[in-house]
PDB file of N, H, CA, C and O in Angstrom:
ATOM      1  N   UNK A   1      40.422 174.123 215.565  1.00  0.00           N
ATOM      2  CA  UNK A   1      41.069 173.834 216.818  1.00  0.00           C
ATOM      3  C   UNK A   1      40.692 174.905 217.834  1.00  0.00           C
ATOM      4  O   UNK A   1      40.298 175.963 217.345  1.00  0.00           O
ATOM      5  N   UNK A   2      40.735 174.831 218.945  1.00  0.00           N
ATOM      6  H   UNK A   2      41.056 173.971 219.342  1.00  0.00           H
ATOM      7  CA  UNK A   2      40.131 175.547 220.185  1.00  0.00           C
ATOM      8  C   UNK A   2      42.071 175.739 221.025  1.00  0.00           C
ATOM      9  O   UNK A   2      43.183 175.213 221.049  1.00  0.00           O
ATOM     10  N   UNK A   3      41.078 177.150 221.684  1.00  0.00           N
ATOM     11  H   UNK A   3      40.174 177.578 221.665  1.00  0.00           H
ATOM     12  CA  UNK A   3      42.938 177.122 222.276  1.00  0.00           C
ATOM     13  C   UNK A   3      42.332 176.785 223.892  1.00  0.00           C
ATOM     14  O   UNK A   3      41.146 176.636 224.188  1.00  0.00           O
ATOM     15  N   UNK A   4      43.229 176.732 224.596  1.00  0.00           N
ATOM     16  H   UNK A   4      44.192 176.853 224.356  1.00  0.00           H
ATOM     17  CA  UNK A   4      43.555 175.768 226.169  1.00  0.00           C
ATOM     18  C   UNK A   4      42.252 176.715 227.143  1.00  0.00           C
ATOM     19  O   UNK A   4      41.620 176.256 228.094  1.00  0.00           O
ATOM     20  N   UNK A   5      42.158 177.754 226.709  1.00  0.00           N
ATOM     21  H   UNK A   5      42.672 178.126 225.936  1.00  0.00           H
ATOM     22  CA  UNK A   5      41.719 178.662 227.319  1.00  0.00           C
ATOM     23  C   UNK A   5      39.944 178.616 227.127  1.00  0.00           C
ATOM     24  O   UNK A   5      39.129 178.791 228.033  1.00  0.00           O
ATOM     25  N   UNK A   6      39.691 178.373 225.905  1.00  0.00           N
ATOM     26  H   UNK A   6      40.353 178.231 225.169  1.00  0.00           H
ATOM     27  CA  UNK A   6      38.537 177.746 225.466  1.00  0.00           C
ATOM     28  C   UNK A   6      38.146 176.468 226.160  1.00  0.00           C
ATOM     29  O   UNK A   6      37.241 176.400 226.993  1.00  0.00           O
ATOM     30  N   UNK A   7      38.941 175.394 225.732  1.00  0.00           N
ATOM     31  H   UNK A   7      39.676 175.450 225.056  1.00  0.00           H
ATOM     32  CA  UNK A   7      38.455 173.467 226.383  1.00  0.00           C
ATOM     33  C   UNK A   7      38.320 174.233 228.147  1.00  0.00           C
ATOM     34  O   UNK A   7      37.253 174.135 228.753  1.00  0.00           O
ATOM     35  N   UNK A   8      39.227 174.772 228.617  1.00  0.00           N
ATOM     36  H   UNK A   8      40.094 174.852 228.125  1.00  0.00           H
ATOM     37  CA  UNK A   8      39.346 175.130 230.284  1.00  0.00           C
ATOM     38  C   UNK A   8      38.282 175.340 230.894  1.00  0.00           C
ATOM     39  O   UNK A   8      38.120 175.059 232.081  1.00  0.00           O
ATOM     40  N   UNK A   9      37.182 176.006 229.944  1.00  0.00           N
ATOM     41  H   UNK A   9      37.314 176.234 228.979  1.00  0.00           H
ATOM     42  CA  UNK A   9      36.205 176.123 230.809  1.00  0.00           C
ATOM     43  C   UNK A   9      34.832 175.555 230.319  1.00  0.00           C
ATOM     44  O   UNK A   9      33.788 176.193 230.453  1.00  0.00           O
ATOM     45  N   UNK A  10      34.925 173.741 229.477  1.00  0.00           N
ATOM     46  H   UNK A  10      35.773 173.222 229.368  1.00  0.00           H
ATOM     47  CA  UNK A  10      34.148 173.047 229.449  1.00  0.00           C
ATOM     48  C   UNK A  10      33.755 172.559 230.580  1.00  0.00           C
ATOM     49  O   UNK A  10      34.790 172.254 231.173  1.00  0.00           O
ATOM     50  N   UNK A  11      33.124 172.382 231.033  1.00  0.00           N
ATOM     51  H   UNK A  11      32.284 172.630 230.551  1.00  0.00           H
ATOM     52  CA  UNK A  11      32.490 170.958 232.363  1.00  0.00           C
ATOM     53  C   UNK A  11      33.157 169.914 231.721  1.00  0.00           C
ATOM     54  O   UNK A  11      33.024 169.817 230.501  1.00  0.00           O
ATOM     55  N   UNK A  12      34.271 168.631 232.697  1.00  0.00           N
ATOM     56  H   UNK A  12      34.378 168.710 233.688  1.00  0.00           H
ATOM     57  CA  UNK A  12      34.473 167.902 232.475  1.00  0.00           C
ATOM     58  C   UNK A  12      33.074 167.150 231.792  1.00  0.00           C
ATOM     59  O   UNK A  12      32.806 166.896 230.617  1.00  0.00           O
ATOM     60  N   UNK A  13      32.368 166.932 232.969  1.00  0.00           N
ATOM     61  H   UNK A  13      32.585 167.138 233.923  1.00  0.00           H
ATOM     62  CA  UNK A  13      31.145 166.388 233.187  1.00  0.00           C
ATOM     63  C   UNK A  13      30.407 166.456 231.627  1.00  0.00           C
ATOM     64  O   UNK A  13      29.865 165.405 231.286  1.00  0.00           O
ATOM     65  N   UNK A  14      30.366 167.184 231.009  1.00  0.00           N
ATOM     66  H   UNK A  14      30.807 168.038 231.286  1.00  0.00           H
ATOM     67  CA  UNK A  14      29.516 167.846 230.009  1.00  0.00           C
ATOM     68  C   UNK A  14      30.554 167.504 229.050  1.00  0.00           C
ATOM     69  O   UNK A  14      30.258 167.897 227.922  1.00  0.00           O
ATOM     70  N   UNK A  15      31.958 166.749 229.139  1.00  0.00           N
ATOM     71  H   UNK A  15      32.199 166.430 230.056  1.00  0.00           H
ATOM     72  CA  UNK A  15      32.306 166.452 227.757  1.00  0.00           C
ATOM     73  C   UNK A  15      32.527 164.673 227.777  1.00  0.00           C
ATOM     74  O   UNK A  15      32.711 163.961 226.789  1.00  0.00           O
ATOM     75  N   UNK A  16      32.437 164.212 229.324  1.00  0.00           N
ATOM     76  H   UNK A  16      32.287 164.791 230.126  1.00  0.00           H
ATOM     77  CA  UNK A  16      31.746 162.508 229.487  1.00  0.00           C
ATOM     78  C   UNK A  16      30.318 162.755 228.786  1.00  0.00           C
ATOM     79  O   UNK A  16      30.078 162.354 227.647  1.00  0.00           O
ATOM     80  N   UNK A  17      29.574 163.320 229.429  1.00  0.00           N
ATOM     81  H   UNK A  17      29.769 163.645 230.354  1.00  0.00           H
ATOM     82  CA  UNK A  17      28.125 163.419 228.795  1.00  0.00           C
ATOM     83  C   UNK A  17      28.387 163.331 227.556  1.00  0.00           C
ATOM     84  O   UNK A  17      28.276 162.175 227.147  1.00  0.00           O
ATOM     85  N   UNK A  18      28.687 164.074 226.792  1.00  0.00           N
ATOM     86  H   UNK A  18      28.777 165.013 227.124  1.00  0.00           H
ATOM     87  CA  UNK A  18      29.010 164.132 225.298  1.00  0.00           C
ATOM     88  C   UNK A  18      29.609 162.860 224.300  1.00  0.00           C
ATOM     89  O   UNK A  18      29.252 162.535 223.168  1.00  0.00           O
ATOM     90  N   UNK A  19      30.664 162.279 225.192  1.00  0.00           N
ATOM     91  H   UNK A  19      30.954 162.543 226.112  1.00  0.00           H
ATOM     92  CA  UNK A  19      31.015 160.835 224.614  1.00  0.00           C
ATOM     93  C   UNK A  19      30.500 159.711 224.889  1.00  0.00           C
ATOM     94  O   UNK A  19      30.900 158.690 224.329  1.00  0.00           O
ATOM     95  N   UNK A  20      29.152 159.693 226.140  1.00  0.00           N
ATOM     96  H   UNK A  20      28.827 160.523 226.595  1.00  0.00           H
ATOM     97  CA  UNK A  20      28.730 158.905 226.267  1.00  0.00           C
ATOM     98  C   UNK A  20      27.424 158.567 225.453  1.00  0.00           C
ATOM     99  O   UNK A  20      26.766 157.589 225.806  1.00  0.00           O
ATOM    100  N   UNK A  21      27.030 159.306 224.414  1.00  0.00           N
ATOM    101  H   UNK A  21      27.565 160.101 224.128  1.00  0.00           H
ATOM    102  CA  UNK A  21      26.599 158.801 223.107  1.00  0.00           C
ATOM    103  C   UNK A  21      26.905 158.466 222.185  1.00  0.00           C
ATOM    104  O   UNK A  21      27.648 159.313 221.691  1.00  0.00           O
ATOM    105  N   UNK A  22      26.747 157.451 221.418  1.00  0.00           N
ATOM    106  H   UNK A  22      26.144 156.762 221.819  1.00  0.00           H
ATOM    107  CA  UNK A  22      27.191 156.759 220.607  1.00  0.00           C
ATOM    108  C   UNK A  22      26.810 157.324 219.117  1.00  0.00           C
ATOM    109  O   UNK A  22      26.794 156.420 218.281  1.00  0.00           O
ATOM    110  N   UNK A  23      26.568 158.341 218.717  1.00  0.00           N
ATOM    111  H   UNK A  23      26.582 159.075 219.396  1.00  0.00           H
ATOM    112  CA  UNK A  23      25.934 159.396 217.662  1.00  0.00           C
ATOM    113  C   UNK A  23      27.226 159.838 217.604  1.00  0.00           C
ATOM    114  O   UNK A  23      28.084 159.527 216.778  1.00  0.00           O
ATOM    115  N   UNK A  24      27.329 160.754 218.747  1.00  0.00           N
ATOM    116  H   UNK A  24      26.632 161.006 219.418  1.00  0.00           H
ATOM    117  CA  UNK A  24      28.704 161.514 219.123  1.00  0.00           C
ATOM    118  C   UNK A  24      29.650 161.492 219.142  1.00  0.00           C
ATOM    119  O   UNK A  24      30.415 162.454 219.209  1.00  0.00           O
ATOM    120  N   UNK A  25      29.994 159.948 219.067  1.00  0.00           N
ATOM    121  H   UNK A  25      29.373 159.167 219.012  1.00  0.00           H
ATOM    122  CA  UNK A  25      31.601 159.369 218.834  1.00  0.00           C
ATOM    123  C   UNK A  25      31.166 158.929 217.898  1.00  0.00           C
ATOM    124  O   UNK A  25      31.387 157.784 218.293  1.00  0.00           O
ATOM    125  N   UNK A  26      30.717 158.772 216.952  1.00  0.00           N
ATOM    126  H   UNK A  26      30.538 159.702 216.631  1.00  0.00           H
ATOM    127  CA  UNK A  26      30.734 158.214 214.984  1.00  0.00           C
ATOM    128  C   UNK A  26      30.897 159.640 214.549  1.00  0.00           C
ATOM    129  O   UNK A  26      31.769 159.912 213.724  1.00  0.00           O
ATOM    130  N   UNK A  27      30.144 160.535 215.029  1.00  0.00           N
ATOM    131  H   UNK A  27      29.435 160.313 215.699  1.00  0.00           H
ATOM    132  CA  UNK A  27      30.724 162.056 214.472  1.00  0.00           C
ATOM    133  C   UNK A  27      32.049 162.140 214.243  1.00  0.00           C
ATOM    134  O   UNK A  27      32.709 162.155 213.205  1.00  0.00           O
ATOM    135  N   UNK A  28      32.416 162.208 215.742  1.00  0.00           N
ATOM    136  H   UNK A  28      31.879 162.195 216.586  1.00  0.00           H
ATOM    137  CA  UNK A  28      33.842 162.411 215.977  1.00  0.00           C
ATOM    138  C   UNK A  28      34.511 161.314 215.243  1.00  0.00           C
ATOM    139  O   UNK A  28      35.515 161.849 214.772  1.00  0.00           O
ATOM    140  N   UNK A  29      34.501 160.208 214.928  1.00  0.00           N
ATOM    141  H   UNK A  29      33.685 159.774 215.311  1.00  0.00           H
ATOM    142  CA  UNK A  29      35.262 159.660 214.211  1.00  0.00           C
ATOM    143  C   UNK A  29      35.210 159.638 212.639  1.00  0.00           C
ATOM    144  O   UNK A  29      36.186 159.331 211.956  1.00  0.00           O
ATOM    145  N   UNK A  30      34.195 159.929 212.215  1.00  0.00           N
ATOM    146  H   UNK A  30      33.401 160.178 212.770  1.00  0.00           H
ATOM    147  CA  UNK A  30      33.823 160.217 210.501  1.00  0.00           C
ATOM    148  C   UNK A  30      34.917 161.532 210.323  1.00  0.00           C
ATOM    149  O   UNK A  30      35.739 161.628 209.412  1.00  0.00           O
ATOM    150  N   UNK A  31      34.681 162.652 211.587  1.00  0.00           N
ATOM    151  H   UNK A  31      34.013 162.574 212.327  1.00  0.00           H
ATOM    152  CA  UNK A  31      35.008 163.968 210.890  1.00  0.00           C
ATOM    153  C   UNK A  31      36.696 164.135 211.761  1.00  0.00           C
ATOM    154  O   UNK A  31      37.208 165.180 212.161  1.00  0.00           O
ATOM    155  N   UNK A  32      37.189 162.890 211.838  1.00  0.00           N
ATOM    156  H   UNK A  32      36.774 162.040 211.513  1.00  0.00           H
ATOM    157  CA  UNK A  32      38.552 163.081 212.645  1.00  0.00           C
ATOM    158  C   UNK A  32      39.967 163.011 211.714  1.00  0.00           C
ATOM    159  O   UNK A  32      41.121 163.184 212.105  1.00  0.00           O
ATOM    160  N   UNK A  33      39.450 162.676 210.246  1.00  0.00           N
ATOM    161  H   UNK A  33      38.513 162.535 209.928  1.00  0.00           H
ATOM    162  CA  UNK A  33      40.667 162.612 208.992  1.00  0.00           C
ATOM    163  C   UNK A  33      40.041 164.215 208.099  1.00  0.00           C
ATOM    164  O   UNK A  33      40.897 165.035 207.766  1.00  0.00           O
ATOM    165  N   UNK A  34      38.872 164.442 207.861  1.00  0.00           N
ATOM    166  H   UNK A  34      38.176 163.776 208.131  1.00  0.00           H
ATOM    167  CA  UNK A  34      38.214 165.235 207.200  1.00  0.00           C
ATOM    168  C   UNK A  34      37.226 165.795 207.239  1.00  0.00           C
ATOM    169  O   UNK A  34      36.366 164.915 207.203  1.00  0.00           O
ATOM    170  N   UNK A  35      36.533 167.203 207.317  1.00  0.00           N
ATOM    171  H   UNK A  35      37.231 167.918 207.346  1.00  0.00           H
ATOM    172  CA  UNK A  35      35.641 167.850 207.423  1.00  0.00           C
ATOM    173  C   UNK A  35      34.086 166.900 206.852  1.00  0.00           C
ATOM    174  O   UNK A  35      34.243 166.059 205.966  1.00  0.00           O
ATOM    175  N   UNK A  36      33.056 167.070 207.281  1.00  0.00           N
ATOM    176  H   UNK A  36      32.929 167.753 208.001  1.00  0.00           H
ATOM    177  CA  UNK A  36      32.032 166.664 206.065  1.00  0.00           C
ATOM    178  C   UNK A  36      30.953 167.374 206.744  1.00  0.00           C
ATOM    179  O   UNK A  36      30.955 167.856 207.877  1.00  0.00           O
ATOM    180  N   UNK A  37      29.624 167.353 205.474  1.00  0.00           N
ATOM    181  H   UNK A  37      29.622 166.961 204.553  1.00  0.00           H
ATOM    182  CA  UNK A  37      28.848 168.404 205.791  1.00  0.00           C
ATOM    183  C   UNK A  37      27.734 167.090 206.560  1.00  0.00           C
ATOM    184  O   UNK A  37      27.689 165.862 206.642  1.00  0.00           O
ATOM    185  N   UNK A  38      27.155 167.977 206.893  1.00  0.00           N
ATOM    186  H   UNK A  38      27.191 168.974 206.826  1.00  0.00           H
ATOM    187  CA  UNK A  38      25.680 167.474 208.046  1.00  0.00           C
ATOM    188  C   UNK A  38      25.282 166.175 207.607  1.00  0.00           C
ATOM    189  O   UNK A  38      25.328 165.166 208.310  1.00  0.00           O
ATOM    190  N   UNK A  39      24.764 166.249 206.050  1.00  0.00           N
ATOM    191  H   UNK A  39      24.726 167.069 205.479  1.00  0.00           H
ATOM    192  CA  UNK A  39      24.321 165.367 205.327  1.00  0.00           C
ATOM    193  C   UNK A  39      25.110 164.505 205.025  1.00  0.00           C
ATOM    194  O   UNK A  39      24.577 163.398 204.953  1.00  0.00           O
ATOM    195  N   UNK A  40      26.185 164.523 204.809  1.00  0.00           N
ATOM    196  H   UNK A  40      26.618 165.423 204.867  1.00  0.00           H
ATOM    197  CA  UNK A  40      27.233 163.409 204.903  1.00  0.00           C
ATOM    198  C   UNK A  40      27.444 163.000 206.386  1.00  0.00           C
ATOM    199  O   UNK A  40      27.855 161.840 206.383  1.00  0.00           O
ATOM    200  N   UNK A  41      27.394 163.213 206.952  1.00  0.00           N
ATOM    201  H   UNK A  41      27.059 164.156 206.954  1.00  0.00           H
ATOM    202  CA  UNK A  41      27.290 162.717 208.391  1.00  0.00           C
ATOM    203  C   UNK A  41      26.312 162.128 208.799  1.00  0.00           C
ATOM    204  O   UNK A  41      26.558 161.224 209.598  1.00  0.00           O
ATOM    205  N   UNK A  42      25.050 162.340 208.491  1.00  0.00           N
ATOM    206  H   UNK A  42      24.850 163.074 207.842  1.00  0.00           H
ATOM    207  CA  UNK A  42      23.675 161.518 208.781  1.00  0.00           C
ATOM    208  C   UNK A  42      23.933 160.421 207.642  1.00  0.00           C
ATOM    209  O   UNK A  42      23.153 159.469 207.586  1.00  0.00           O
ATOM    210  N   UNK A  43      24.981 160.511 206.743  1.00  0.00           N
ATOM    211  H   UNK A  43      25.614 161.283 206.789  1.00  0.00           H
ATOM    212  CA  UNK A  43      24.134 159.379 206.151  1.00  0.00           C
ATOM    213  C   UNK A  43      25.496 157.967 206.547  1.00  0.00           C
ATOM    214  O   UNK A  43      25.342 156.756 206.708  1.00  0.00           O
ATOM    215  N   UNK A  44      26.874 158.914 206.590  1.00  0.00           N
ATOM    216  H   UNK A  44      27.000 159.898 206.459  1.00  0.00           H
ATOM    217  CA  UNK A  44      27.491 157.965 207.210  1.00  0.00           C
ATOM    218  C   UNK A  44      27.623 157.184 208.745  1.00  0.00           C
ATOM    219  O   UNK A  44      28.268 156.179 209.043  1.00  0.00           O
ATOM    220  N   UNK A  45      26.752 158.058 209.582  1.00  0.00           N
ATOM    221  H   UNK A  45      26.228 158.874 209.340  1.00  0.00           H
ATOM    222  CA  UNK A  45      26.066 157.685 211.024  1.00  0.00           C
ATOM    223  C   UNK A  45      25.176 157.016 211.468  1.00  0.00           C
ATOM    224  O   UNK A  45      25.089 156.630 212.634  1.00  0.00           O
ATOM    225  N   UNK A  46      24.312 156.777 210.466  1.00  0.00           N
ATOM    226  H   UNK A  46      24.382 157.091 209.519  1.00  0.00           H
ATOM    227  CA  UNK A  46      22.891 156.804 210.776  1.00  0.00           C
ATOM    228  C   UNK A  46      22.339 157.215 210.956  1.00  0.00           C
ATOM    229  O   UNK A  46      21.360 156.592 211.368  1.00  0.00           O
ATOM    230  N   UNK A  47      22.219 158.758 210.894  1.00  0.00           N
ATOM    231  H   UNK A  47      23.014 159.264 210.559  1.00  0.00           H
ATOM    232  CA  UNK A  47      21.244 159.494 211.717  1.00  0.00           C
ATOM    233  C   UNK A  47      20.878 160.640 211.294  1.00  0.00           C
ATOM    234  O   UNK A  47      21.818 161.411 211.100  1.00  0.00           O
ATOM    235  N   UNK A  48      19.627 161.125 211.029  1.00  0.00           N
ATOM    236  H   UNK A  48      18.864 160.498 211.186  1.00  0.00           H
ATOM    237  CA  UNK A  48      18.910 161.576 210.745  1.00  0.00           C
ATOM    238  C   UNK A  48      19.405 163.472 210.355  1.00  0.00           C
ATOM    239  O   UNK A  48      19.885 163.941 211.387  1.00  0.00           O
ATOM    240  N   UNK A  49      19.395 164.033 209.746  1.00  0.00           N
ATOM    241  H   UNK A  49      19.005 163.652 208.908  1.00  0.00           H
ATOM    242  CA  UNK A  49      20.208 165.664 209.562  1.00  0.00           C
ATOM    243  C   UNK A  49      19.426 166.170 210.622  1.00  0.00           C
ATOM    244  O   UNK A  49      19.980 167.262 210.746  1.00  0.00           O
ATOM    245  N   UNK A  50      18.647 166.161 211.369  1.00  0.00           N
ATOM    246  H   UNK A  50      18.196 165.273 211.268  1.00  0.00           H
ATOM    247  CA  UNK A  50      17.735 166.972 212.185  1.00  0.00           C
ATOM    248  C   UNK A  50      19.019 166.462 213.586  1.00  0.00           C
ATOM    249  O   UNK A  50      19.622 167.158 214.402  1.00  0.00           O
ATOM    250  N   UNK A  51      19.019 165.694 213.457  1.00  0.00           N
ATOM    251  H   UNK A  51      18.528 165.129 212.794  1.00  0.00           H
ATOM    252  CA  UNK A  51      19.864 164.519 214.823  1.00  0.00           C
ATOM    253  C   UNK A  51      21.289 165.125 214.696  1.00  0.00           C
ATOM    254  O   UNK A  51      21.843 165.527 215.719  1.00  0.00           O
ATOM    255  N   UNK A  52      21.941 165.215 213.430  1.00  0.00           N
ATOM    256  H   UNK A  52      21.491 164.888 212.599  1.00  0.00           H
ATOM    257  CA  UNK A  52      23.351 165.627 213.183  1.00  0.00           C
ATOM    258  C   UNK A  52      23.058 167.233 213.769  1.00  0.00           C
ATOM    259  O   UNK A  52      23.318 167.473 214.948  1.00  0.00           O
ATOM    260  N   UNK A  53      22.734 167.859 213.249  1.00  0.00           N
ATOM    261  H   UNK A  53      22.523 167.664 212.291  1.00  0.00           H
ATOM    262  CA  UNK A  53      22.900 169.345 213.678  1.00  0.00           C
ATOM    263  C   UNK A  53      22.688 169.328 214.940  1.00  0.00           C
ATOM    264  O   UNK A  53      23.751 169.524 215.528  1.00  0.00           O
ATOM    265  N   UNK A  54      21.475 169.129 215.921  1.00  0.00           N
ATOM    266  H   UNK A  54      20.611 168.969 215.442  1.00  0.00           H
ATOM    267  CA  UNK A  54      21.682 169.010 217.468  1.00  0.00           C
ATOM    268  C   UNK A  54      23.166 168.749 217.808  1.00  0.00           C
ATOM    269  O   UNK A  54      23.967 169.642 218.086  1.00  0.00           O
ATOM    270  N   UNK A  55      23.491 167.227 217.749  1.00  0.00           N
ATOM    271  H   UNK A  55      22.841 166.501 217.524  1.00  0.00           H
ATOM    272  CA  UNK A  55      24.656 167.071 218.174  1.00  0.00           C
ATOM    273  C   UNK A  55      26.041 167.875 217.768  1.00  0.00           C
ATOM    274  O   UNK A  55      27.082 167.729 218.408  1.00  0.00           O
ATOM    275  N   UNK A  56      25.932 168.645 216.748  1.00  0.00           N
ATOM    276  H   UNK A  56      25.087 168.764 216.228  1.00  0.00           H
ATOM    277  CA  UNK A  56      26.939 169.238 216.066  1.00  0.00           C
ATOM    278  C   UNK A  56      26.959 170.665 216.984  1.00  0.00           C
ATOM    279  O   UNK A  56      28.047 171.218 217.142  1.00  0.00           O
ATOM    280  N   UNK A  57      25.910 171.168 217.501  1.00  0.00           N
ATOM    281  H   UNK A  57      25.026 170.718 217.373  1.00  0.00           H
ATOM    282  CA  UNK A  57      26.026 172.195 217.805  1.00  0.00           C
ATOM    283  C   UNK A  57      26.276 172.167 219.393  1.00  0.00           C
ATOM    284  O   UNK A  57      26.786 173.176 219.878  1.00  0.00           O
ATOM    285  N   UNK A  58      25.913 170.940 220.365  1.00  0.00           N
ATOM    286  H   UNK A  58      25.498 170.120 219.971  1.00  0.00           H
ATOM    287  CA  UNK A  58      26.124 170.608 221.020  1.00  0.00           C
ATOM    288  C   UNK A  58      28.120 170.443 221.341  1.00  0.00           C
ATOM    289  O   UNK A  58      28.846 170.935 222.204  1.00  0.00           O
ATOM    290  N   UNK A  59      28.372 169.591 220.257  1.00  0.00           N
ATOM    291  H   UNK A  59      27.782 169.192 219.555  1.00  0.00           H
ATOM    292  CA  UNK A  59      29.811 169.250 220.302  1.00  0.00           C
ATOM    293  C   UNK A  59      30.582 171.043 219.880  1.00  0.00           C
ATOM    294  O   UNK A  59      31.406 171.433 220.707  1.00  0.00           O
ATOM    295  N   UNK A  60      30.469 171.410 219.416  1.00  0.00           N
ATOM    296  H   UNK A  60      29.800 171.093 218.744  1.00  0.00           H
ATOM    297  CA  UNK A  60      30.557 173.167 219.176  1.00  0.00           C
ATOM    298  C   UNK A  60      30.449 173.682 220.567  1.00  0.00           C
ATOM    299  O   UNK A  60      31.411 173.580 221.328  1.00  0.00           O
ATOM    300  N   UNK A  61      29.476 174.157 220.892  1.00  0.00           N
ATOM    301  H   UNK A  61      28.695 174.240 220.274  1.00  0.00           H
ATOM    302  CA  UNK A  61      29.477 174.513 222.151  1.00  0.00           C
ATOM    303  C   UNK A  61      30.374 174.142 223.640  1.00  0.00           C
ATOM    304  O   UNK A  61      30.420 174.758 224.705  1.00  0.00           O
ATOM    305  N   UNK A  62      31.038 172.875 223.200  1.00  0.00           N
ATOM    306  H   UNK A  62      31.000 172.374 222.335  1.00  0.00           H
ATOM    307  CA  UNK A  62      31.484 172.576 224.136  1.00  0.00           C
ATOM    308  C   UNK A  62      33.142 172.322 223.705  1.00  0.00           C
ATOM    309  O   UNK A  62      33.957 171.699 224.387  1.00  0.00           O
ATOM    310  N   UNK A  63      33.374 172.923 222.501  1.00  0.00           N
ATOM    311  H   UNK A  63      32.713 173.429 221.947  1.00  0.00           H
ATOM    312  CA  UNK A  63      34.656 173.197 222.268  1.00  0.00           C
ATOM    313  C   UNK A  63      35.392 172.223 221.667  1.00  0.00           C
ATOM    314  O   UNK A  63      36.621 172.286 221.690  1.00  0.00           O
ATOM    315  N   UNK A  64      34.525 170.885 220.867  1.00  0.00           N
ATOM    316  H   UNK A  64      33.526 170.834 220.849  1.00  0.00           H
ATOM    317  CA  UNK A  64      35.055 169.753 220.361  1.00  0.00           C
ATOM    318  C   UNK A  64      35.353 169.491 219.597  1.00  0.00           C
ATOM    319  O   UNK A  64      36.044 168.498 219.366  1.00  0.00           O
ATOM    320  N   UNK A  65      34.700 170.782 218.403  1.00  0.00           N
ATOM    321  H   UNK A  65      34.138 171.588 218.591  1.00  0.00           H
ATOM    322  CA  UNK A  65      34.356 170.418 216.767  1.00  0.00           C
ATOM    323  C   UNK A  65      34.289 172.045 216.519  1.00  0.00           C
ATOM    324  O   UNK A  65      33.533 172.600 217.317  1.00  0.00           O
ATOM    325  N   UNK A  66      34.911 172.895 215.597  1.00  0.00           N
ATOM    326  H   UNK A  66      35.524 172.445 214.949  1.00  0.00           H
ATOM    327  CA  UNK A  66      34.751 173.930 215.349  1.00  0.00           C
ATOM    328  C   UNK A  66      33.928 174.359 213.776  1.00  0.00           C
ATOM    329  O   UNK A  66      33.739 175.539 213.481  1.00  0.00           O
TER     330      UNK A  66
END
């Protein structure tokens, strides 16, 4: 979890950007009951472990996914 002070200084903009891929919200919804690793995520996503880590570190960076 991120505290208020952290999300505060995302770019709105940059967390639409973020949900407006469809990679990005199967993340977020695979890993929204339980943690899973990269590889479990590419394989329950579709998408490729090279593809999961971008977006993972992306969604990290922007305070979504710790």
């Amino acid at each position: 979890m991120t505290s208020n002070t952290e999300t505060s200084d995302v770019d709105l903009a940059t967390v639409v950007g973020l949900l407006d891929d469809e990679h990005i919200r199967s993340i977020l919804t695979a890993t929204s009951e339980t943690p899973l690793s990269a590889t479990e995520l590419g394989e329950k996503c579709g998408v490729s472990t090279s593809s999961i880590y971008r977006r993972l570190d992306r969604l990290t960076d922007a305070g979504l996914i710790s």
